[in-house]
C-alpha positions, -999 to +999 in steps of 0.1 A: +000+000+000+015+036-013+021+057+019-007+083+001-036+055+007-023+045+038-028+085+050-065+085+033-074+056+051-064+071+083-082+105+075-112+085+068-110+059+097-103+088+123-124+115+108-147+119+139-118+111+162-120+135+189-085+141+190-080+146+151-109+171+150-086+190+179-058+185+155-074+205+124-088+230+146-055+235+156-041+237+121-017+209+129-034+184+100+000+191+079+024+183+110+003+151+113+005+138+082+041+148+070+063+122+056+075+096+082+086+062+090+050+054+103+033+060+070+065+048+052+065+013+071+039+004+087+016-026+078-016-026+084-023-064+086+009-064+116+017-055+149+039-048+169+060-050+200+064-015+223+099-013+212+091-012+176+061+011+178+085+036+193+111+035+163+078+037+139+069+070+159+107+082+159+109+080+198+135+054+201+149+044+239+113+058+250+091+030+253+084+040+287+065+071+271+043+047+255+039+028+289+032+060+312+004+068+287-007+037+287-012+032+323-031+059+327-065+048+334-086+080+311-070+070+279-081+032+284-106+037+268-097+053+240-061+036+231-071+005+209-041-018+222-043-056+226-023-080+248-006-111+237+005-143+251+008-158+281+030-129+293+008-104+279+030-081+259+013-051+239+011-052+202+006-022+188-017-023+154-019+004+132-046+016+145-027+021+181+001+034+162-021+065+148-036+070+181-004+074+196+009+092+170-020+124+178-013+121+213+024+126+209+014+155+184-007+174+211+019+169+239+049+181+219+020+211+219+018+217+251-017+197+261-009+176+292-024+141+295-054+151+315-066+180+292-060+150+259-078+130+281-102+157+286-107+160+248-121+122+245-143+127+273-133+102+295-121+127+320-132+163+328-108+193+326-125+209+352-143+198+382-161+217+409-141+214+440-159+187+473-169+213+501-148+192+530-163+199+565-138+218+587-114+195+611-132+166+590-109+141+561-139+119+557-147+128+525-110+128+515-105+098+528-138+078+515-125+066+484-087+060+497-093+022+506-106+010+475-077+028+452-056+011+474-070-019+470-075-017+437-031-003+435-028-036+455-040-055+429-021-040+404+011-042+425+006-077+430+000-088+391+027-067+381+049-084+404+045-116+395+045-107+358+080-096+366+091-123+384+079-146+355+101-126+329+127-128+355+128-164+358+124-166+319+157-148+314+176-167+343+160-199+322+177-189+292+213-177+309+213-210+321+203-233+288+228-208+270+262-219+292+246-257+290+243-255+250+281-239+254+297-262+275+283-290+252+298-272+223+335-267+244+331-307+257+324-316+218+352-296+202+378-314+223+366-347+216+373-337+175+407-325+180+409-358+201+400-377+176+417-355+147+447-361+159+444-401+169+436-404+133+458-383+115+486-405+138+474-437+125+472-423+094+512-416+094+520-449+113+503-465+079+521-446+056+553-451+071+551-487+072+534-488+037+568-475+023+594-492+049+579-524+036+577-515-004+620-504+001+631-534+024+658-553+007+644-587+009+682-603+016+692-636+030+690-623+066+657-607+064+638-635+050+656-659+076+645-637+103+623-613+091+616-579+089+621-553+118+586-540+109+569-569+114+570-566+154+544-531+146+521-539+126+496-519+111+463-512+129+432-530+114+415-510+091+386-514+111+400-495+138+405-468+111+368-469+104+358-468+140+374-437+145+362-417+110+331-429+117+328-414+156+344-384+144+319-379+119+291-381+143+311-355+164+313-331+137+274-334+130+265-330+165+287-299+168+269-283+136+234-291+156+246-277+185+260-249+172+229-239+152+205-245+183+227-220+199+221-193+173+182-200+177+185-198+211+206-163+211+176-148+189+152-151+218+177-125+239+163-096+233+126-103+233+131-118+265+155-086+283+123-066+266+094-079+285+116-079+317+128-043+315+086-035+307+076-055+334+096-036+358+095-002+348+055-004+349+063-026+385+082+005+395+054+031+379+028+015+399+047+015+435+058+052+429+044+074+402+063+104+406+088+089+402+081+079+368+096+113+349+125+104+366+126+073+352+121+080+317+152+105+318+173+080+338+160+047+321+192+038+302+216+044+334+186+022+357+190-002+336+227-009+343+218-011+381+203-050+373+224-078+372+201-098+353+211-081+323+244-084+338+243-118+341+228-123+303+253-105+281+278-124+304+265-156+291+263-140+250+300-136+254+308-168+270+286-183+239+307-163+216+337-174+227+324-210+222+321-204+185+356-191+183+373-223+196 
């Protein structure tokens, strides 16, 4: 689909889209629609992970932008997002994508969350004050058990969402030094038998000829040759070996490609951790959350997890080098 469809589709699909209405009014419609590498790559028919639907809306190492906003409980109605597998990662479709896209639009324009939010209708810019009785915080305090309840809840799902991504990535560390060691343990056992053969090999040569240039004199057909104290190995023996060797080799191409598989999983895996925590962390302090999104690339480093699994890509690596 030509990028020019792709944008009439989205003018007609969004046409009474709160947001894009606020969008023309504001005479941003050309801003919206100007060449970029959503309406250059995106396909309908797909979706896609957080990280990816950042790089399609040119906000790359900011997925946690995506996250604060979607965490938010007034835009849950309005952002069409979907969860998937049993870990339940977003995918963001193309409609998400153009949602996101207007929201992103109006904050680089100075509307805060609330006042977008506002715009849908899901939450009111403005709202009368509560008259509070004097030296009275039962009204303020009426709804504060069930939010925390409810933050609880969240906490507690979140938590063990992390813990499962956790575990996933400890899983994998672990299968990766196995599949290595396998590799290391296989490698010896060639040159083992490389060399064992390539010796048996020069012991049959070497008799081959010393029997082809003896001088069959008086003496050593009366007592024989010296070479026949060593004779050479059956060729069975010969055959044993090539043919264990062989099975080395193809077990060490098997194992070596099951590693590669295995590597490509890496960085779906250090994805769902890092979004698992960063919302974990969201939801158990919110204001801290800015911070975060600043700082997200130096937190990061604080984890040994990710320690712990580039440690085990390089010990792979040097695997393949031996």
């Amino acid at each position: 689909m030509e990028v020019s469809e792709k944008i009439e589709q989205y003018k007609e699909l969004f046409k009474s889209d709160p947001l894009y209405e606020e969008i023309r009014q504001r005479d941003l419609e050309e801003e919206l629609f100007k060449p970029c590498k959503l309406f250059e790559r995106v396909i309908f028919k797909s979706t896609y992970s957080t990280k990816q639907a950042a790089d399609l809306l040119e906000i790359p190492g900011k997925e946690q932008t995506l996250l604060n906003f979607l965490n938010r409980n007034d835009l849950n109605d309005y952002i069409d997002i979907e969860r998937q597998g049993s870990r339940g990662f977003y995918r963001y479709n193309y409609i998400t994508l153009f949602q996101f896209k207007m929201i992103l639009l109006l904050s680089d324009h100075q509307l805060l969350p609330s006042e977008i939010a506002g715009l849908i209708g899901s939450h009111a810019i403005f709202s009368e004050p509560r008259k509070v009785k004097r030296n009275s915080n039962s009204n303020v305090t009426q709804l504060a058990p069930e939010r925390n309840f409810e933050n609880l809840i969240q906490q507690s799902n979140y938590r063990l969402l992390y813990k499962l991504a956790k575990r996933d990535l400890e899983l994998w560390a672990s299968e990766m030094r196995l599949i290595t060691n396998q590799i290391e343990n296989i490698e010896l056992n060639i040159s083992m038998y490389e060399m064992i053969i390539d010796d048996m090999s020069h012991r049959d040569t070497a008799i081959a000829n010393s029997t082809s240039n003896e001088n069959k004199s008086f003496w050593s057909k009366l007592f024989g040759s010296k070479t026949d104290n060593n004779p050479a190995p059956p060729a069975r023996d010969m055959t044993k070996f090539l043919t264990k060797l062989e099975d080395l080799k193809k077990k060490h191409e098997r194992l070596i490609k099951e590693r590669a598989e295995h590597d490509e999983k890496k960085p779906e895996l250090i994805e769902a951790e890092q979004e698992a925590r960063k919302v974990l962390s969201n939801l158990q302090d919110p204001a801290a959350a800015p911070q975060q999104l600043i700082h997200s690339n130096q937190e990061n480093l604080r984890y040994n997890i990710i320690d712990s699994i580039n440690s085990s890509s390089n010990d792979a690596t040097e695997g393949e080098n031996l």
